[in-house]
VEXVO-968288 format. One record per residue (C-alpha): x, y, z; residue number from 0. Coordinates in pm, whole numbers, always signed. Layout:
NUDO,X,Y,Z,NUM .
...
END
This chain:
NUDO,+113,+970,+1787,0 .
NUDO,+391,+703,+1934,1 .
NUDO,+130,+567,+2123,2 .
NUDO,-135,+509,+1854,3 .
NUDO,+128,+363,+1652,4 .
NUDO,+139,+112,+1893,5 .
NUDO,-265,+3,+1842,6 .
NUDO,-228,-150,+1523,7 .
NUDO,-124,-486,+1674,8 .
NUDO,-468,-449,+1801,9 .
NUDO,-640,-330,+1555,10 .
NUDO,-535,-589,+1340,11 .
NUDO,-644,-847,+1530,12 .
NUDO,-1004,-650,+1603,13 .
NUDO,-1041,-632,+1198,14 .
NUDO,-1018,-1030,+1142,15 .
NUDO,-1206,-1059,+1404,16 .
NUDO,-1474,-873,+1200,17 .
NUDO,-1355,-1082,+861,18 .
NUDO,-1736,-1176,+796,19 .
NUDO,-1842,-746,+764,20 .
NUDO,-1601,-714,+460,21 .
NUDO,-1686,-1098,+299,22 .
NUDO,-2053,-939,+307,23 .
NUDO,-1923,-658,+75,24 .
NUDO,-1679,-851,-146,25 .
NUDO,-1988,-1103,-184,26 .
NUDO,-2201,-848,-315,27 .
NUDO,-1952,-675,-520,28 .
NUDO,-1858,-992,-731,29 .
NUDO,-2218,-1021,-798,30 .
NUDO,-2207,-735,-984,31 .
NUDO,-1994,-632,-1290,32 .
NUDO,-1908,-340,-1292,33 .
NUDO,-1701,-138,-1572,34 .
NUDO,-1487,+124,-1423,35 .
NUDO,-1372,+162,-1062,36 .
NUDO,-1292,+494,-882,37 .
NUDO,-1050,+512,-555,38 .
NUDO,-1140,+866,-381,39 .
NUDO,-958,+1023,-87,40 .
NUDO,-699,+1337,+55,41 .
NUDO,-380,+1351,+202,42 .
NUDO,-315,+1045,+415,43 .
NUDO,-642,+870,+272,44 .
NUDO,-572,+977,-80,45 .
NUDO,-214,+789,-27,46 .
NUDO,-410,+464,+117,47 .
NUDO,-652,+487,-172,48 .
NUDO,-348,+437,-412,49 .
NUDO,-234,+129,-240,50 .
NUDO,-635,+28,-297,51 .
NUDO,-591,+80,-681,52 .
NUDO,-278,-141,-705,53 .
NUDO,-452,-414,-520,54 .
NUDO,-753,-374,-748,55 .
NUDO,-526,-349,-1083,56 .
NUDO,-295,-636,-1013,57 .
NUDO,-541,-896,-810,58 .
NUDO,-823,-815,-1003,59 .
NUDO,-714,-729,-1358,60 .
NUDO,-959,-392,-1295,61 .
NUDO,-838,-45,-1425,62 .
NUDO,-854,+205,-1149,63 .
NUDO,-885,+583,-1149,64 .
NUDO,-809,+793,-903,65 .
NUDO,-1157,+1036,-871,66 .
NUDO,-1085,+1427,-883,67 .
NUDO,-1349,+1579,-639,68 .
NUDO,-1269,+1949,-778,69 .
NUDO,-1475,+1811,-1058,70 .
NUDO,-1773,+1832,-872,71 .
NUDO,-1704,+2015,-587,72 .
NUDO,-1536,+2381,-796,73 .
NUDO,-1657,+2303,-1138,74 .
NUDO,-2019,+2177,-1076,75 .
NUDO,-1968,+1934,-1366,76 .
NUDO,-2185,+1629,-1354,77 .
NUDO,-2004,+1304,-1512,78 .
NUDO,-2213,+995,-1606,79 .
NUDO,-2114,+697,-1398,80 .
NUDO,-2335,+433,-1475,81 .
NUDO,-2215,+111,-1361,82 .
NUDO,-1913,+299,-1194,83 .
NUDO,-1736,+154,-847,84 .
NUDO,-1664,+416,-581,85 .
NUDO,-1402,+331,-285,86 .
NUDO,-1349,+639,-76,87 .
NUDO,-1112,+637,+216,88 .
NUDO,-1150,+923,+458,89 .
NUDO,-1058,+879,+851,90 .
NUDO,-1351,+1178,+964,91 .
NUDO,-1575,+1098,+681,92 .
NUDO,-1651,+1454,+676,93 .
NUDO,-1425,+1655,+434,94 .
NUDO,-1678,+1820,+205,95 .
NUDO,-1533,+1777,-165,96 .
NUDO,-1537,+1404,-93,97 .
NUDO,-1896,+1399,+12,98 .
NUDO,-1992,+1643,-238,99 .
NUDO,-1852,+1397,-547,100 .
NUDO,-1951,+1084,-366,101 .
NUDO,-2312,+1239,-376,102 .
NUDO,-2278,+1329,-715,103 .
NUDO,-2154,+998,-807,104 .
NUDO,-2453,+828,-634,105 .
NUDO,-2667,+1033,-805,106 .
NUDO,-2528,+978,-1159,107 .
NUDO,-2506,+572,-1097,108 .
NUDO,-2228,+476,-918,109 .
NUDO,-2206,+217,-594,110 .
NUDO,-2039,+358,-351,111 .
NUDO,-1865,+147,-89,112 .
NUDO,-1711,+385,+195,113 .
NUDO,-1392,+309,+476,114 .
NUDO,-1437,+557,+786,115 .
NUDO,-1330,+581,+1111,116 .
NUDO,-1689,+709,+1205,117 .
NUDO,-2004,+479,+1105,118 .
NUDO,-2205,+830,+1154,119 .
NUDO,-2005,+1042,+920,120 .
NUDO,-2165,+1215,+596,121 .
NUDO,-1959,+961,+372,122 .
NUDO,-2018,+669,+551,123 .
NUDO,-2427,+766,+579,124 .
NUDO,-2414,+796,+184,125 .
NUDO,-2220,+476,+156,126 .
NUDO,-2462,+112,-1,127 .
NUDO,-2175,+9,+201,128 .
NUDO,-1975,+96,+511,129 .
NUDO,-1659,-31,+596,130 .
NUDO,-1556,+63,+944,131 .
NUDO,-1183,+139,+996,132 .
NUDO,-1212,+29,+1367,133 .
NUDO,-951,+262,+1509,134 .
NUDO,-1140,+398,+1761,135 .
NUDO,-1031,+788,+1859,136 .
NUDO,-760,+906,+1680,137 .
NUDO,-644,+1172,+1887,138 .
NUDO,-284,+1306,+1665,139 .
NUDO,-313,+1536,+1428,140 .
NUDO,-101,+1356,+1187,141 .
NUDO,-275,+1024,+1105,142 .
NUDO,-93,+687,+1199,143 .
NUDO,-324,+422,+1264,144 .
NUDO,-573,+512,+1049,145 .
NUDO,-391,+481,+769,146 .
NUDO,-254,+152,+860,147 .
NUDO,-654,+49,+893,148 .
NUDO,-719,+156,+527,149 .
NUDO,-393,-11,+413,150 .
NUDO,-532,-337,+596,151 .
NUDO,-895,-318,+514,152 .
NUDO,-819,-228,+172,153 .
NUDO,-610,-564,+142,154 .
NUDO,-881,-767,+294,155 .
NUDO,-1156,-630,+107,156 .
NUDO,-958,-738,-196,157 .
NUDO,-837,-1048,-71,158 .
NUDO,-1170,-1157,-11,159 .
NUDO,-1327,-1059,-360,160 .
NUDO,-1061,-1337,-447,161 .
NUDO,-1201,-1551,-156,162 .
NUDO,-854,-1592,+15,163 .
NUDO,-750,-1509,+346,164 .
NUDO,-492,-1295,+500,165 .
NUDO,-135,-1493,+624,166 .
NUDO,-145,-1583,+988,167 .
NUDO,-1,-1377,+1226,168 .
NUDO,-8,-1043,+1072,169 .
NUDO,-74,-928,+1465,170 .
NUDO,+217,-1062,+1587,171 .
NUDO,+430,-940,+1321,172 .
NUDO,+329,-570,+1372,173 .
NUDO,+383,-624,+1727,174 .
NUDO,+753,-751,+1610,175 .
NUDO,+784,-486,+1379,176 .
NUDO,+722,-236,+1577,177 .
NUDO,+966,-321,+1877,178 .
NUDO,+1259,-367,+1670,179 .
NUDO,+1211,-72,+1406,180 .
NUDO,+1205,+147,+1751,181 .
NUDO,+1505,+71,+1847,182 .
NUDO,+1668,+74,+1457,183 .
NUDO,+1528,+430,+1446,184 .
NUDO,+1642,+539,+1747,185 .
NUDO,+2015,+412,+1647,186 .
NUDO,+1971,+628,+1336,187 .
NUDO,+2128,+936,+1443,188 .
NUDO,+2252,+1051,+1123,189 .
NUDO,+1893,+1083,+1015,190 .
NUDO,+1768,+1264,+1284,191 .
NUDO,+1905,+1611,+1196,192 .
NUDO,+1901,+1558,+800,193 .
NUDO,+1725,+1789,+620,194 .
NUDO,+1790,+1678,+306,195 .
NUDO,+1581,+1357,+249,196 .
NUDO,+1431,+1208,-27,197 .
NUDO,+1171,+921,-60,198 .
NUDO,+1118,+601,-312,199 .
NUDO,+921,+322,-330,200 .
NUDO,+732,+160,-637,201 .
NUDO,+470,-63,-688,202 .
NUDO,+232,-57,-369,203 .
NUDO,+528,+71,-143,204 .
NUDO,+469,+370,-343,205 .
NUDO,+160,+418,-101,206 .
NUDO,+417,+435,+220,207 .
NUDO,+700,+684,+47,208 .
NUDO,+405,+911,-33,209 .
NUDO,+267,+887,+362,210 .
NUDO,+655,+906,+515,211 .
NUDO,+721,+1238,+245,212 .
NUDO,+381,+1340,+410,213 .
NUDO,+414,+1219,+752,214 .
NUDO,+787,+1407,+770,215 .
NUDO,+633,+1737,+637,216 .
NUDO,+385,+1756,+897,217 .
NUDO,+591,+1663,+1205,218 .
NUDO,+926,+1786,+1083,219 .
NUDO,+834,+2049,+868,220 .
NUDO,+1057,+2029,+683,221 .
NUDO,+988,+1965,+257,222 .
NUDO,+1064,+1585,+158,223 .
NUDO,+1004,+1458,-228,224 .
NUDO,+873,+1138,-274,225 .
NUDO,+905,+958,-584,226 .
NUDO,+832,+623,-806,227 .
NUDO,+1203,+515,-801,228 .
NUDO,+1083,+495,-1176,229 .
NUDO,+996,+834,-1182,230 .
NUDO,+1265,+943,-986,231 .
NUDO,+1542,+869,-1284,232 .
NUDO,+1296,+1052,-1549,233 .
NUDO,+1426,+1405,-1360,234 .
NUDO,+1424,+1443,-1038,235 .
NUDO,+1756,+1250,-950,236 .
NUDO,+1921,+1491,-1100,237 .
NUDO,+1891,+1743,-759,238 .
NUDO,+2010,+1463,-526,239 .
NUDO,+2396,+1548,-380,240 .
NUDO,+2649,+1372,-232,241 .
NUDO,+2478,+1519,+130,242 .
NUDO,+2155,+1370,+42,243 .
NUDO,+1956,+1136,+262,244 .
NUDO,+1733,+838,+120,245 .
NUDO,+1500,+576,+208,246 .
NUDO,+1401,+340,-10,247 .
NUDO,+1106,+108,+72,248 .
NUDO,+1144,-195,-76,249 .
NUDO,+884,-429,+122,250 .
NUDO,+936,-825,+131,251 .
NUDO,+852,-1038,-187,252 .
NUDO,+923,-720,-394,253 .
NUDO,+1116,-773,-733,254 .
NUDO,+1463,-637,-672,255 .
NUDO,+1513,-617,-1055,256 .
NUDO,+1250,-313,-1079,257 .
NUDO,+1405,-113,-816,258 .
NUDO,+1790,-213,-876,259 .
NUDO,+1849,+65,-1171,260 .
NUDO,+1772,+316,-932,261 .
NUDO,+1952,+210,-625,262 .
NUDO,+2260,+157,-817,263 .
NUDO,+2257,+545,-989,264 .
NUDO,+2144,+685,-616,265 .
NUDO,+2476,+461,-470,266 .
NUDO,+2695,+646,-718,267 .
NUDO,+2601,+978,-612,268 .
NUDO,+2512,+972,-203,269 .
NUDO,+2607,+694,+67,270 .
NUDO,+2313,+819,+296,271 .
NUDO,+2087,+510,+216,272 .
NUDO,+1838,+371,+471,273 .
NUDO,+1581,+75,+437,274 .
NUDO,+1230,+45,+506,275 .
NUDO,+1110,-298,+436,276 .
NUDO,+1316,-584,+364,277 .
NUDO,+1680,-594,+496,278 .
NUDO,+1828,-811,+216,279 .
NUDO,+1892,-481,-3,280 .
NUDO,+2074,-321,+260,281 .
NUDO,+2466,-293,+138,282 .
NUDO,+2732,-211,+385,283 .
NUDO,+2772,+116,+531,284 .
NUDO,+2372,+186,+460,285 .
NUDO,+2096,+152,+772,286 .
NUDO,+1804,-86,+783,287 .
NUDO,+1503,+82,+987,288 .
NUDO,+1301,-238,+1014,289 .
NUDO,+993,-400,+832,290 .
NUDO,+802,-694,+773,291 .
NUDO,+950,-1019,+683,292 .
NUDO,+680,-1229,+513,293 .
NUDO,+745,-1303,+205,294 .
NUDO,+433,-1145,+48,295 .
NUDO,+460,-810,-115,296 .
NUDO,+167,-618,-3,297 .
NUDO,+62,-716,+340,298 .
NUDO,+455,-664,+394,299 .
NUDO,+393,-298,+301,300 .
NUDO,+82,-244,+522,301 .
NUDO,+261,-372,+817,302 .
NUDO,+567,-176,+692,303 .
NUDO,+355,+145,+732,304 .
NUDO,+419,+134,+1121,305 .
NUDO,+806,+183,+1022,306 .
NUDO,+778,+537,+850,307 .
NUDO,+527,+609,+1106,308 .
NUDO,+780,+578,+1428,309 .
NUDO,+1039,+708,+1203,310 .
NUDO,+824,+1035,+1181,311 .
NUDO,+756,+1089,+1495,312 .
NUDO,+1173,+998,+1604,313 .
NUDO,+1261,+1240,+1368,314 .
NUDO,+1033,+1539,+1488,315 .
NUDO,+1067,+1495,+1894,316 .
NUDO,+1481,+1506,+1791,317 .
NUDO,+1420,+1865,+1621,318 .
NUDO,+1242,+1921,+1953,319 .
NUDO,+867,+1918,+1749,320 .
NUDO,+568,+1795,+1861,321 .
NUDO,+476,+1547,+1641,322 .
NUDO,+103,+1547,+1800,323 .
NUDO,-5,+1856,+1690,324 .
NUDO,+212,+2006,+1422,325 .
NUDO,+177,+2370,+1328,326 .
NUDO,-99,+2498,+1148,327 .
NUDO,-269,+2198,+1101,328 .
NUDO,-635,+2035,+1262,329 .
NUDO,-717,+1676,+1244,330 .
NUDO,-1028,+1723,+1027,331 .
NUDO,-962,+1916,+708,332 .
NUDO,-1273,+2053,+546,333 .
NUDO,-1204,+2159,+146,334 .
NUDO,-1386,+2243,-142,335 .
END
């Protein structure tokens, strides 16, 4: 896992590289005008497909659902989606509820663009399109940079439907990123042993606190809520204590003003705060884990996503886990 954190430097740079693969969808996608648009994935993917339907909403103006493959795969309903988008994420390609409704979907009229780590995979063979996640193996249980892949790829897929291009230097900034959030985590000792931790983010860092509540669960095993820090004052605040552990991600470029209101009722109650993202926010006596600093919300939180990823991994090998191949879990899940 530590060590295929440390690809996406490279993986980064193999993706522009391959710029002109993506420009070829994005070209035929603006051709074509389409009505609704679907974001389908599970788990790790499912989180990366939510970052997807930000992008869409906000750069493109697009409502987004988020697909529910029980529909097809358990309740054998058929829906009509005639002019319909389909974007599924899935790292195997294989987990059969996804192919089952991207077939479906196909079949009742939608286009169906596909992101996979494996250009031989049932989803990406369905695909009009394939976007390869160019990860090569992925050999952890718990996904790292895979997910960073679809967090890229879904930002330059959208980037180019807007013909722009992606800042300069993202490579060198996840290779900074990742060096100095290493040793920030490893300073962290207070959050090593915490077993009380909860997770906010809003906007498309939303996307990363749903993938570090996941990504802690599987290493750690231990239970971590994540939360809209919108959400999180509709409720759920209400079970944080004084002993309580959070980490807000709050990438670069980010509105303060939207987050603020929560930060200032979580200060009141617990003086366990850490950062993920920009280090501006981070008030004395609270701990800054690292994060991008370009001043551009999004790609800031896809480079951020190598942050929660180390932290992960710190946090399970000082519980004595193995953060490679957590308990009861395989690398490809297969559901219904």
């Amino acid at each position: 896992m530590y060590s295929e954190i440390h690809e996406f430097p490279r993986i980064i740079t193999d993706a522009i590289a391959r710029a002109a693969d993506i420009n070829q969808v994005a070209s035929v996608l603006r051709q074509k005008d389409f009505s609704t648009v679907q974001v389908l994935g599970r788990g790790t993917s499912g989180n990366a497909s939510l970052f997807l339907k930000y992008l869409i909403e906000v750069k493109l103006g697009i409502l987004v659902a988020d697909a529910s493959p029980s529909t097809t795969s358990i309740y054998k309903s058929p829906i009509a989606m005639r002019n319909n988008l389909l974007i599924g994420m899935s790292q195997s390609g294989k987990s059969t509820d996804l192919v089952e409704f991207a077939r479906t979907a196909i079949a009742s009229g939608a286009y169906f663009v596909a992101m996979t780590n494996d250009s031989t995979s049932p989803l990406a063979q369905l695909a009009h399109h394939h976007i390869d996640l160019g990860v090569g193996p992925e050999l952890a249980v718990a996904a790292t940079k895979s997910y960073s892949s679809e967090l890229l790829h879904a930002q330059m897929l959208v980037d180019s439907m807007l013909t722009q291009s992606s800042p300069a230097g993202l490579a060198q900034e996840a290779e900074r990123i990742i060096a100095d959030a290493d040793a920030r985590i490893a300073a962290a000792t207070d959050l090593h042993h915490a077993t009380d931790i909860v997770v906010l983010g809003r906007g498309y860092s939303l996307a990363n606190a749903l993938e570090l509540s996941l990504k802690i669960k599987e290493t750690s095993l231990i239970n971590v809520p994540a939360n809209s820090t919108a959400e999180y004052l509709h409720g759920p605040i209400a079970a944080l204590k004084d002993g309580s552990s959070v980490i807000f991600l709050a990438p670069t470029g980010q509105d303060y003003e939207v987050i603020a209101p929560t930060v200032d009722r979580v200060r009141a109650i617990t003086k366990k705060i850490y950062w993920i993202g920009s280090s501006e926010y981070c008030a004395d006596g609270e701990t800054f884990l690292g994060g991008s600093s370009i001043d551009h919300e999004s790609h800031s939180c896809l480079l951020d996503s190598s942050v929660l990823q180390l932290l992960a991994n710190q946090l399970a090998v000082a519980k004595g886990l193995n953060p490679d191949a957590p308990k009861g879990l395989n690398k490809v899940t297969l559901t219904r």
